[in-house]
C-alpha positions as CSV (number, residue, x, y, z in Angstrom):
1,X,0.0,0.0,0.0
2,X,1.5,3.2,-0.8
3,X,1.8,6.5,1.2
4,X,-1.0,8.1,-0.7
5,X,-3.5,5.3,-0.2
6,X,-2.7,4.9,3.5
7,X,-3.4,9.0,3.8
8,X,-6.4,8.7,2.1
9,X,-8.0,5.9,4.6
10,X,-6.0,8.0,7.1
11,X,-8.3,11.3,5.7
12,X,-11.7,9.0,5.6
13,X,-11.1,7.8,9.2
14,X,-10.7,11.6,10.4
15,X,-13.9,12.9,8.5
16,X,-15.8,9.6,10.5
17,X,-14.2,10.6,14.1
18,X,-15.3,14.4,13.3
19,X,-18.7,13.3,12.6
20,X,-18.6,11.2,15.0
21,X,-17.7,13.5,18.0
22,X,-20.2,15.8,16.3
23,X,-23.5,13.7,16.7
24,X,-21.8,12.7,20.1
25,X,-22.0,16.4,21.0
26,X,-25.8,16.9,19.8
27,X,-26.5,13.6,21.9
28,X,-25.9,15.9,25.0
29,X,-30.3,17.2,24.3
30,X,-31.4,14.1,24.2
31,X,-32.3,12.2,27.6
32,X,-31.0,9.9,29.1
33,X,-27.7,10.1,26.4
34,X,-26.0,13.0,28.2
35,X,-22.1,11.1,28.0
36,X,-20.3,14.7,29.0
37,X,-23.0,17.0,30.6
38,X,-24.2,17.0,34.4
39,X,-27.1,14.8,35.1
40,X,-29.3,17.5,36.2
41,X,-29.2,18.2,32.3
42,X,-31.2,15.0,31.9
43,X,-34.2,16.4,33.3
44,X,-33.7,20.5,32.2
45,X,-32.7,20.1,28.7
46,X,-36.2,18.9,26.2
47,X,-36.6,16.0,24.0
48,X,-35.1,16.8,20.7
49,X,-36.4,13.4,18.5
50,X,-34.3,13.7,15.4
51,X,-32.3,16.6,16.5
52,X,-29.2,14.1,15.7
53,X,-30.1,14.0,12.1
54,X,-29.7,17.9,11.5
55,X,-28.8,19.0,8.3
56,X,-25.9,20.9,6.9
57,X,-25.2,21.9,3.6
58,X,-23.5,19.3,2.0
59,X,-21.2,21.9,0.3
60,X,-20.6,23.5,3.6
61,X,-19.9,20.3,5.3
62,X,-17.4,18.9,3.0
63,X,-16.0,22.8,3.2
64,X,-15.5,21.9,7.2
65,X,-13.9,18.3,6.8
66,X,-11.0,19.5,3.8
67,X,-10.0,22.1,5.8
68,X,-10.3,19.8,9.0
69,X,-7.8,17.0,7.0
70,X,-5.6,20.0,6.3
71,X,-4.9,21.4,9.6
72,X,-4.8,17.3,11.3
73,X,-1.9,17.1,8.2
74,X,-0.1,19.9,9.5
75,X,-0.4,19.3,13.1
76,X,0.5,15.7,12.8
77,X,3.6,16.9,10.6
78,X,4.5,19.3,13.0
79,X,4.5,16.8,15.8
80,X,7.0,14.9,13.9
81,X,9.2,17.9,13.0
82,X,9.5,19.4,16.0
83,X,12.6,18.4,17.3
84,X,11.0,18.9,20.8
85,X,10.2,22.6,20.3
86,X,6.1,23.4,20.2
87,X,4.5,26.4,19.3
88,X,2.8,28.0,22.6
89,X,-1.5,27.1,22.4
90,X,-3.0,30.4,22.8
91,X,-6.0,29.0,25.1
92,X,-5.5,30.1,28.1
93,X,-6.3,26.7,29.9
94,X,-3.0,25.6,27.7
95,X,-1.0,28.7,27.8
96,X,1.3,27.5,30.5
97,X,5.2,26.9,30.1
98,X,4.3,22.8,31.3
99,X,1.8,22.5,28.8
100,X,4.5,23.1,25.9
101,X,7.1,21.2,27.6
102,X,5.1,18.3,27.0
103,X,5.3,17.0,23.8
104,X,1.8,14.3,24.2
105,X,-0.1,17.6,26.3
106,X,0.8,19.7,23.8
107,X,-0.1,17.6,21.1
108,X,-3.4,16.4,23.0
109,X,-4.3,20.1,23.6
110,X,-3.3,21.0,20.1
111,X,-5.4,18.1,18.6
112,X,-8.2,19.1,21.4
113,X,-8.6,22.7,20.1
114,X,-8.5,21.4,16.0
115,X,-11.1,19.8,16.8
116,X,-13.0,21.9,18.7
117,X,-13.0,24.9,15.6
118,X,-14.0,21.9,13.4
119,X,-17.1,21.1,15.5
120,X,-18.2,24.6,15.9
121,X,-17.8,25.4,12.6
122,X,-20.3,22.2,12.2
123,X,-22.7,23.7,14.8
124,X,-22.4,27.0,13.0
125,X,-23.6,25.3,9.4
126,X,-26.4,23.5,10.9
127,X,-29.7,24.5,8.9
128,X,-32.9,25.1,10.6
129,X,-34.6,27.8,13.2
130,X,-32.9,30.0,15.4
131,X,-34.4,27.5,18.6
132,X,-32.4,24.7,16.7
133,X,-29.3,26.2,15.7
134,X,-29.0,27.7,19.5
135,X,-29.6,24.5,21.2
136,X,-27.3,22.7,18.8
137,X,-24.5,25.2,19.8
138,X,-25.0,25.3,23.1
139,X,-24.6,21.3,23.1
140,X,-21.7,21.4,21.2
141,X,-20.3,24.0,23.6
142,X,-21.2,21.8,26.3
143,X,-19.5,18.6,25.0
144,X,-16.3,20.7,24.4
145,X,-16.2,22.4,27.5
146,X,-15.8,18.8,29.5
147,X,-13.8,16.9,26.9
148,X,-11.0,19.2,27.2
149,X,-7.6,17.3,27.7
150,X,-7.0,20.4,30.7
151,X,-10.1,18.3,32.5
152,X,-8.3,14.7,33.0
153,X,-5.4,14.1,35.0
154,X,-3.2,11.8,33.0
155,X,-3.1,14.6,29.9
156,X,-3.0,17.7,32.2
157,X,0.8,18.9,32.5
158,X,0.0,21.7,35.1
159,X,-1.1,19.2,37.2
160,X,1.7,16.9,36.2
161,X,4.3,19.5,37.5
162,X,2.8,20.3,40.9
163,X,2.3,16.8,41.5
164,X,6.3,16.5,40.9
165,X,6.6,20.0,42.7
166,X,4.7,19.1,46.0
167,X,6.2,15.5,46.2
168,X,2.5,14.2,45.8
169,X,0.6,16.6,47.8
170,X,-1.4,18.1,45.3
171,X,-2.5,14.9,44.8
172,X,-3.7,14.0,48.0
173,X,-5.1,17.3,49.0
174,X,-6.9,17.0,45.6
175,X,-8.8,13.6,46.6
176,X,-9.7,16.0,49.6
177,X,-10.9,18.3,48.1
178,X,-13.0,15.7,46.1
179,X,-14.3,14.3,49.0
180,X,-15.1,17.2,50.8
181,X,-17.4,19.0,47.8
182,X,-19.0,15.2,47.8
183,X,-20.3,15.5,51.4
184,X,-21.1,19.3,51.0
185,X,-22.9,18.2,47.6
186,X,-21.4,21.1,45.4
187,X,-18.2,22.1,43.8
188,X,-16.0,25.0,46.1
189,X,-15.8,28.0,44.2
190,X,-14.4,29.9,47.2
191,X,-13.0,28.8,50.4
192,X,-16.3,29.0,52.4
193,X,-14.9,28.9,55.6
194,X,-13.7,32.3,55.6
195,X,-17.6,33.5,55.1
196,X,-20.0,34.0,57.9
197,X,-23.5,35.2,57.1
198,X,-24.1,38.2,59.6
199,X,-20.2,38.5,60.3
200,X,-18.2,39.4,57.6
201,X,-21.3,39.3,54.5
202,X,-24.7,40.5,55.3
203,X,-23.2,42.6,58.0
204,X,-24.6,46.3,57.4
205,X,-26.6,47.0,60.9
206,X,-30.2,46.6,61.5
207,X,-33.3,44.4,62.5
208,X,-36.2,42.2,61.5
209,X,-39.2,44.3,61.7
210,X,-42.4,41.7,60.4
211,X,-41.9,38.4,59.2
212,X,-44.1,35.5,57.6
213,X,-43.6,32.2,56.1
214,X,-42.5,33.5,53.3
215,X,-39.9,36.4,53.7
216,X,-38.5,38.8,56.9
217,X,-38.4,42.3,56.4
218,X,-35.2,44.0,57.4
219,X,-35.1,47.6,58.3
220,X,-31.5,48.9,58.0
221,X,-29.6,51.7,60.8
222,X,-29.8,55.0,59.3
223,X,-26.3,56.4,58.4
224,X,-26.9,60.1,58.5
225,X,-28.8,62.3,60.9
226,X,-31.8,63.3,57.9
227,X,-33.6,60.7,56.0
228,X,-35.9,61.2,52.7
229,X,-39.4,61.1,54.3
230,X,-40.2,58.4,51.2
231,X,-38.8,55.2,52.1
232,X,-37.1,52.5,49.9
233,X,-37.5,48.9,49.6
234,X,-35.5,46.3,48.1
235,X,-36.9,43.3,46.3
236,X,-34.5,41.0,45.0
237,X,-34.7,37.6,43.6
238,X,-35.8,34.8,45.5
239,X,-33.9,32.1,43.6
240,X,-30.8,33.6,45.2
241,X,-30.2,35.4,49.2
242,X,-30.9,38.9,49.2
243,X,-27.1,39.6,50.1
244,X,-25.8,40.3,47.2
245,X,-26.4,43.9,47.8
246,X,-24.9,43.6,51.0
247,X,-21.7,41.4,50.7
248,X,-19.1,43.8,52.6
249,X,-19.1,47.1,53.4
250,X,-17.4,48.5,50.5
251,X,-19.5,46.8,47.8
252,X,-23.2,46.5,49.3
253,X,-25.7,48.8,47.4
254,X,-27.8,48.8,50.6
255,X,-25.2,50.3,52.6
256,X,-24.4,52.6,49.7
257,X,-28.2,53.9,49.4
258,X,-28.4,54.2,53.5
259,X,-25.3,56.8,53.3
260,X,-27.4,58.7,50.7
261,X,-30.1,59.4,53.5
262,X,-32.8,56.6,52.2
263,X,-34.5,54.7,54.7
264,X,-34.0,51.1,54.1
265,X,-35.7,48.2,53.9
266,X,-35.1,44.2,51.9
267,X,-37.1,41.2,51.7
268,X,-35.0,38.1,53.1
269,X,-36.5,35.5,51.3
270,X,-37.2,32.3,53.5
271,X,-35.5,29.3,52.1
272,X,-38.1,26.9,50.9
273,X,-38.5,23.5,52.9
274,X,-41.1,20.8,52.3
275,X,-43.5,23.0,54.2
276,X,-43.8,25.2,51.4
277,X,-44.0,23.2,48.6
278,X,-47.5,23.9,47.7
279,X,-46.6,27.6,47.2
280,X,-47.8,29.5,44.4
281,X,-46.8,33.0,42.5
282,X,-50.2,34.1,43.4
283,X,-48.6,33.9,47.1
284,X,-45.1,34.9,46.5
285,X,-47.2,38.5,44.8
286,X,-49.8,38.5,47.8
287,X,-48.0,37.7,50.8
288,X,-44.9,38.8,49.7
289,X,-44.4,41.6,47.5
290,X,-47.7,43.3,48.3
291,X,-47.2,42.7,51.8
292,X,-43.7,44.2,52.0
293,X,-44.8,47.3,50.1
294,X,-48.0,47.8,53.1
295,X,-45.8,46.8,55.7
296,X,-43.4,49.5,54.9
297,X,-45.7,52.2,54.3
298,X,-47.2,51.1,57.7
299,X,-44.0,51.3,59.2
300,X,-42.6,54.6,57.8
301,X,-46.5,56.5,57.7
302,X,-45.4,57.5,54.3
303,X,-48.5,57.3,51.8
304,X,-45.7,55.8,49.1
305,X,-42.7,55.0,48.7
306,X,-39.9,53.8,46.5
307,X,-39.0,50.1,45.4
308,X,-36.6,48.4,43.7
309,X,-36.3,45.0,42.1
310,X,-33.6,42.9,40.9
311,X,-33.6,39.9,38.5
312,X,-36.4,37.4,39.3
313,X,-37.2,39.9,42.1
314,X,-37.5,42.8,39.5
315,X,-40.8,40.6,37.7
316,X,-42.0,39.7,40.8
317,X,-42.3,43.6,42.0
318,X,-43.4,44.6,38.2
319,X,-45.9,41.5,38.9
320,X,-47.6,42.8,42.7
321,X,-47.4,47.0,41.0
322,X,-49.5,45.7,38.2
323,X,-52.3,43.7,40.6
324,X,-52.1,47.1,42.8
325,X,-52.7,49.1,39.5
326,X,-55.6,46.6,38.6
327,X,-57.0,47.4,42.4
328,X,-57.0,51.0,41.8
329,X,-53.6,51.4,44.3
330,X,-50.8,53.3,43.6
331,X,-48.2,52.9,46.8
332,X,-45.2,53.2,45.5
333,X,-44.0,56.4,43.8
334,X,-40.9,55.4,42.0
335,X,-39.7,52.0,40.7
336,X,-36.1,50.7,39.9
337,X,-35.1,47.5,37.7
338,X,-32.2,45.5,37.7
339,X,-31.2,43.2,35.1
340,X,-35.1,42.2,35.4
341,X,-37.6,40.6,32.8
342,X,-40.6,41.7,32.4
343,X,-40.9,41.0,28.4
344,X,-39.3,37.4,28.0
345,X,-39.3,37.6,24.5
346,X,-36.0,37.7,24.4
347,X,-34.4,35.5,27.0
348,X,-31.0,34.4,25.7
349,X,-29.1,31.2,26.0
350,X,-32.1,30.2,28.8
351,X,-34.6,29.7,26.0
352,X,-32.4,26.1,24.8
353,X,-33.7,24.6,28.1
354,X,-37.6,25.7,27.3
355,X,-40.2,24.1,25.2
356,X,-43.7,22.8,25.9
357,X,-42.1,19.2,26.4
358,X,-39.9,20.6,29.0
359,X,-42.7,23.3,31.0
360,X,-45.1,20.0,31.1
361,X,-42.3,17.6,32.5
362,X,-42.0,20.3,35.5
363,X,-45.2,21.3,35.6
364,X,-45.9,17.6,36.2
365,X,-43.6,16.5,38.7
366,X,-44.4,19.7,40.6
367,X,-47.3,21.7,39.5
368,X,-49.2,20.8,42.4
369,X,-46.5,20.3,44.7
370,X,-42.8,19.8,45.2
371,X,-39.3,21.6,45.6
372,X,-36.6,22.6,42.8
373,X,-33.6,22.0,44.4
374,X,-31.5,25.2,44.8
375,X,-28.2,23.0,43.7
376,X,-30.0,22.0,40.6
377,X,-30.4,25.5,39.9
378,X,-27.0,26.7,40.9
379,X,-25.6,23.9,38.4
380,X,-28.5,25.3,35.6
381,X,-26.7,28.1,36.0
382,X,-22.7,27.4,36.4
383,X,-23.4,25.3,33.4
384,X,-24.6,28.7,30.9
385,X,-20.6,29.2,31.2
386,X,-18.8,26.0,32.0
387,X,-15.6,26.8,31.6
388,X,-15.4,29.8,33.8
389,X,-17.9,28.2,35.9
390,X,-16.6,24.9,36.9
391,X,-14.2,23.0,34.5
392,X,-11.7,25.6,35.7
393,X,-13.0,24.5,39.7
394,X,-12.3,21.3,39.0
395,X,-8.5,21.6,37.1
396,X,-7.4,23.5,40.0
397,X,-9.3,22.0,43.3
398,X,-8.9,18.2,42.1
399,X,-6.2,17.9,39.5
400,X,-3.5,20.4,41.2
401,X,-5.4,20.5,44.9
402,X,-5.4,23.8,45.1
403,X,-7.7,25.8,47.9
404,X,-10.1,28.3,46.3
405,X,-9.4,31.9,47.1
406,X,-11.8,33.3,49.8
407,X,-14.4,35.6,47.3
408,X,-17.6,36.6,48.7
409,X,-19.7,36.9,45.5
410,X,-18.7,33.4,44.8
411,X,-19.7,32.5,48.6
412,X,-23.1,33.9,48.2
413,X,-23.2,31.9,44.1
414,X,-22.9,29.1,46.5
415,X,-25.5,29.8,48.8
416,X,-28.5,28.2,46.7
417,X,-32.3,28.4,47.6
418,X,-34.8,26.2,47.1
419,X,-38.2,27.0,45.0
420,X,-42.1,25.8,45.8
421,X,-42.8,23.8,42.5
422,X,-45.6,25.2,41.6
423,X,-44.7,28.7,41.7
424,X,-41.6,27.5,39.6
425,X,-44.0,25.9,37.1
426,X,-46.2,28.9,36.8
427,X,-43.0,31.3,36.3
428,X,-41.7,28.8,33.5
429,X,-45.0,29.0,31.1
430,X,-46.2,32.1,31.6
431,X,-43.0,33.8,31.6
432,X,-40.2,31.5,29.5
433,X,-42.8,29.9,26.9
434,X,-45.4,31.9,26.8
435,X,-44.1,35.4,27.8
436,X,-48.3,35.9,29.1
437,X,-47.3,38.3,31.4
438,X,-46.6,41.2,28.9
439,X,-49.7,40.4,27.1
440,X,-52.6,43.2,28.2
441,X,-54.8,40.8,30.3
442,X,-53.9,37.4,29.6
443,X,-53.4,36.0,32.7
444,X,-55.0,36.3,36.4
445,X,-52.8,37.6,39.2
446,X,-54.4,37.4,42.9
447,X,-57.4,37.7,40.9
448,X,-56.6,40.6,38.8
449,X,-55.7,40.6,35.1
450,X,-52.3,41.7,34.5
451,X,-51.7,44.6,32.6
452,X,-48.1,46.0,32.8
453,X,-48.3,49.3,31.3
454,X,-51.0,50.3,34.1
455,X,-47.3,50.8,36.2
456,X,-47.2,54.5,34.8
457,X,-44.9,55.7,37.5
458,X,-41.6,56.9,36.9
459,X,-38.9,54.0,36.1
460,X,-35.2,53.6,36.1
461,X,-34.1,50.2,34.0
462,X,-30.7,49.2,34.3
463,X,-28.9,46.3,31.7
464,X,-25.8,44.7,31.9
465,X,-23.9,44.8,28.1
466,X,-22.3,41.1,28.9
467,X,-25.1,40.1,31.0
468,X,-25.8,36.2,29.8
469,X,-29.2,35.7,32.4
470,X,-31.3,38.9,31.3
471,X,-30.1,39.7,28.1
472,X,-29.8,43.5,27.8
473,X,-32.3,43.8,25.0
474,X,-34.4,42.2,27.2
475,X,-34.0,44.3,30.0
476,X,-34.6,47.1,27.6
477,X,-37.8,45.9,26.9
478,X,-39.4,46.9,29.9
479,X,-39.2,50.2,28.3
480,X,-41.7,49.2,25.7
481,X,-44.2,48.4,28.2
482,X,-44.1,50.9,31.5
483,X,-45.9,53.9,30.8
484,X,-44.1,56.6,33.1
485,X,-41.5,58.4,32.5
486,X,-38.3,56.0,32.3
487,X,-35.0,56.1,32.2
488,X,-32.5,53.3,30.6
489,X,-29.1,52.7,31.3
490,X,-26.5,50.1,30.5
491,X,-23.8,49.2,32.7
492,X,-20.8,47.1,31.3
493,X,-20.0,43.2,32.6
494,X,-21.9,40.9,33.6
495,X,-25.6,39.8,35.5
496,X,-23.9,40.2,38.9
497,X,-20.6,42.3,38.2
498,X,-22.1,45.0,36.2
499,X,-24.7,45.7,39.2
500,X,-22.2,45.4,42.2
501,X,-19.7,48.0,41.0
502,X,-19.0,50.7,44.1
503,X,-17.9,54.2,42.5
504,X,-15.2,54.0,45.0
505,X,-13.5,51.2,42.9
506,X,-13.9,52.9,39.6
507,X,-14.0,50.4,37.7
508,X,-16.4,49.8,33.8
509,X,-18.3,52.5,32.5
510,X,-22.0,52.7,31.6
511,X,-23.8,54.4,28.9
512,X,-27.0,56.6,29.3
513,X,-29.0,58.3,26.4
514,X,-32.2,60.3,27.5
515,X,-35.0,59.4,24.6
516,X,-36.0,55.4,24.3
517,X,-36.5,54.5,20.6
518,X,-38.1,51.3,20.0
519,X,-35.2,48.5,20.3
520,X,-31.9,48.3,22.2
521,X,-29.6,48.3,19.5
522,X,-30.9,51.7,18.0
523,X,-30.9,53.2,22.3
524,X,-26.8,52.0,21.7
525,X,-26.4,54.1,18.7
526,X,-27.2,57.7,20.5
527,X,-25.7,56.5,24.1
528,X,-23.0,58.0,25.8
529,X,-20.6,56.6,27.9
530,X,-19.0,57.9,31.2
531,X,-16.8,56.2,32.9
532,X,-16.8,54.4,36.4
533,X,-20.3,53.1,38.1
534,X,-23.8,53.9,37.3
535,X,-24.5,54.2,41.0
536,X,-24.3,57.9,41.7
537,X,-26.9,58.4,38.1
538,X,-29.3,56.6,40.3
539,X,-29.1,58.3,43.1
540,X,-29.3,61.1,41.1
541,X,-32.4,60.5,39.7
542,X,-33.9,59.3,42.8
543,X,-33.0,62.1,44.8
544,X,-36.4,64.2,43.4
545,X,-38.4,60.8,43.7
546,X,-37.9,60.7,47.8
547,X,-39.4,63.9,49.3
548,X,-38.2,66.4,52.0
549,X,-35.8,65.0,54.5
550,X,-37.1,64.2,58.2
551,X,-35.2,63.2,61.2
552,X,-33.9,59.8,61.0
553,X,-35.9,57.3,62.8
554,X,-34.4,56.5,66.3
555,X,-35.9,53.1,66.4
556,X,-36.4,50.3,64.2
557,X,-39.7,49.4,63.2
558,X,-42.8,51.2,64.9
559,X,-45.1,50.6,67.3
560,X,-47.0,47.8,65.3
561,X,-44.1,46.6,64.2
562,X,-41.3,45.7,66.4
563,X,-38.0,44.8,65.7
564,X,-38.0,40.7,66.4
565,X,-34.2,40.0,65.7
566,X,-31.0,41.6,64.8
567,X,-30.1,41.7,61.2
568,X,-29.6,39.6,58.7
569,X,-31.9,37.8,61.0
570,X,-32.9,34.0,60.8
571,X,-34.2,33.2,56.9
572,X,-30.9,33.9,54.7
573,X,-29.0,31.9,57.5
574,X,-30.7,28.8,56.6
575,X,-29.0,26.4,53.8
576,X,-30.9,24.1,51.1
């Protein structure tokens, strides 16, 4: 046989692995045939019959697999002609000075990442609607994310190098490490023992002033000796603890807005046990939301006063001002989203996990009753960006036994909450599938059809540019439906980095523009940036939205009310 033929049958056997590893990748959305995703995945992900018989154009496809057989020719070549000299990867997970020392790492890594332009280039080719082609990416991103060569111990040469470094160590402590996130039942992002909720996160100073099953509402010290007679309340989302506006001193947004002269209150969501697993939206709206909002005008004897939701908090407060608006009530004066939803029209990568199929699995295994696990959320979640997420967790905990940094926004991402199924299940059709909620009286809330531009109070909408939960267009919607005066702005990073960003660190920029054409992209075009955090614009424009200042309040609560326990109180202590 001569060299031609045997690189021929060598070229044939590539294009078959390719493929191969391809449909292996798209396997990931079908259940029960997950071979590199998380289980949990099993469950989240819908039933995709078919899906594994997508097409590509043929012309496209054989495009893919000759320039696929050309770079495997060079690589390969270049193995052999190296004379122990590699060319530096420039992934980052292969950047080090070990992984090019290695001549079967390097080659592993260098194979790895041929392969992994190959497959994406496959995923980008794949014909069909824009549901398909995301889902089909987001599996093949998915697959390629845990296959890396960086992921298994006998190919990583980081690990290799501290194992010869520490004399074995690394090993060891790695297998400790292992063991330890097995009992605790997730993977240590941070060292967690250096976190204490209500010592050193969750620490600004105040009390529990009214509590029910479902939340306890903190009233926080006053910080100067006036206070804006118009109180403010924070809802934020209950599939997280509200502390991620109070991690330390020198990041917490609460503590920020209490040195402005506000008078401060949050919702501490209750972390749900079997108790609650009944629980509806109708509930988390009535004796929730609407009850914080009564209970702090009770407390303050203001006739209104000021609120602010965040994420999943941010639809839930949009949700209780539109049933007030429907009652002919009007108690809050001024409202502020964070990287909310209140149009889920455009959802980003979330929308690969929703379908029909997959709202009527949930809805019944817990439409009537039952718990989401907080950890199967959390991993949801991780997962949208696996490598930053957890691959990298697992390289450096278990393969080189490293001990996470202490981080307190990656404590509180580990501090998961539970959810009642059923209000889970309602959120997920109505919201995710359906998007009912910005449709003029499609559905009944607490009895009361919804109608979202009935919230014609003034509005300040924020969106993060790199934000990968609530997709900035989407939290630009919202100005499409509220009907008061609004104001947008886009901060840069992420969900949680773009909103926790203290001026005093000047760090990012954000962009403001003062009309609101009709989409996002055309807002962009006329925005201006400033540099540093978007904090002080929204103090700024809350300032004329709080009223005269008054003395500060020498006593939490009032008389009705009395303050029951010290801040952060008893609800965000408890764990899932």
């Amino acid at each position: 046989m001569n060299a031609e033929s045997i690189w021929a049958q060598a070229s044939e056997q590539f294009q078959k692995n390719l493929q191969g590893q391809f449909q292996q990748a798209l396997s990931a959305l079908l259940p029960g045939h997950i071979p590199a995703a998380p289980s949990f995945l099993t469950q989240t992900l819908p039933s995709l019959e078919g899906l594994a018989g997508v097409h590509i154009d043929p012309a496209r496809l054989l495009e893919i697999q000759q320039d696929y057989v050309r770079e495997a020719t060079a690589l390969w070549n270049a193995s052999l002609n190296a004379g122990g000299q590699s060319s530096p990867l420039k992934d980052r997970r292969f950047a080090s000075q070990a992984w090019n020392a290695s001549p079967l790492s390097h080659f592993a890594a260098a194979a790895y990442l041929l392969n992994a332009r190959a497959l994406s280039a496959m995923a980008e080719a794949v014909e069909g609607d824009a549901k398909t082609r995301s889902r089909v990416r987001f599996a093949v991103e998915q697959w390629l994310a845990a296959s890396a060569p960086s992921n298994f111990l006998a190919l990583n040469a980081d690990a290799h190098k501290r194992a010869l470094d520490t004399q074995g160590q690394s090993l060891s402590q790695g297998l400790q490490n292992l063991m330890g996130d097995m009992r605790q039942g997730h993977l240590s992002m941070t060292d967690e023992s250096v976190f204490e909720v209500g010592r050193n996160v969750a620490s600004s100073e105040g009390a529990v002033v009214f509590e029910n099953e479902f939340f306890q509402l903190l009233e926080y010290k006053p910080l100067t000796a006036k206070v804006y007679e118009r109180p403010f309340l924070f809802v934020p989302p209950c599939i997280n603890k509200y502390y991620i506006l109070d991690l330390q001193p020198e990041n917490s947004l609460i503590r920020y807005l209490v040195e402005q002269g506000h008078r401060t209150f949050v919702v501490s969501w209750r972390n749900p046990d079997e108790s609650m697993a009944d629980k509806t939206w109708d509930d988390y709206i009535e004796q929730a939301a609407i009850r914080a909002i009564h209970a702090v005008r009770e407390i303050s004897g203001a006739s209104t006063i000021n609120a602010l939701g965040f994420c999943v908090g941010g639809t839930i407060l949009g949700t209780a001002l539109a049933v007030l608006a429907a009652r002919g009530e009007k108690p809050v004066h001024c409202v502020t989203f964070l990287t909310a939803l209140l149009d889920f029209r455009d959802t980003g990568v979330l929308d690969v996990f929703i379908d029909e199929h997959a709202v009527r699995v949930r809805e019944m295994q817990m439409g009537k009753s039952g718990l989401l696990r907080g950890q199967d959320l959390a991993s949801t979640f991780s997962f949208l960006r696996p490598n930053d997420l957890v691959w990298n967790y697992v390289v450096d905990n278990y393969l080189k036994g490293e001990k996470p940094p202490a981080f307190d926004l990656l404590y509180w991402n580990s501090d998961s909450t539970n959810l009642p199924g059923p209000f889970y299940a309602w959120y997920l059709r109505n919201t995710y599938l359906e998007n009912n909620l910005a449709k003029p009286g499609k559905v009944k809330v607490c009895g009361q059809k919804i109608d979202l531009r009935k919230i014609d109070i003034p509005a300040y909408i924020y969106g993060s540019r790199e934000d990968h939960i609530v997709p900035v267009q989407g939290a630009y919607a919202s100005t499409q439906i509220l009907t008061g005066k609004r104001r947008f702005v886009m901060g840069a990073s992420g969900h949680i980095a773009g909103v926790i960003n203290p001026p005093a660190k000047k760090k990012r920029s954000y962009w403001t523009r003062d009309d609101l054409p009709a989409s996002h992209e055309e807002w962009l075009k006329g925005a201006a940036e400033h540099e540093g955090s978007w904090w002080p614009d929204w103090v700024r424009w809350l300032k004329p939205h709080a009223g005269k200042q008054i003395a500060a309040p020498k006593a939490y609560g009032s008389r009705k009310y009395k303050a029951l326990e010290p801040a952060p109180g008893r609800y965000v202590k408890v764990k899932a």
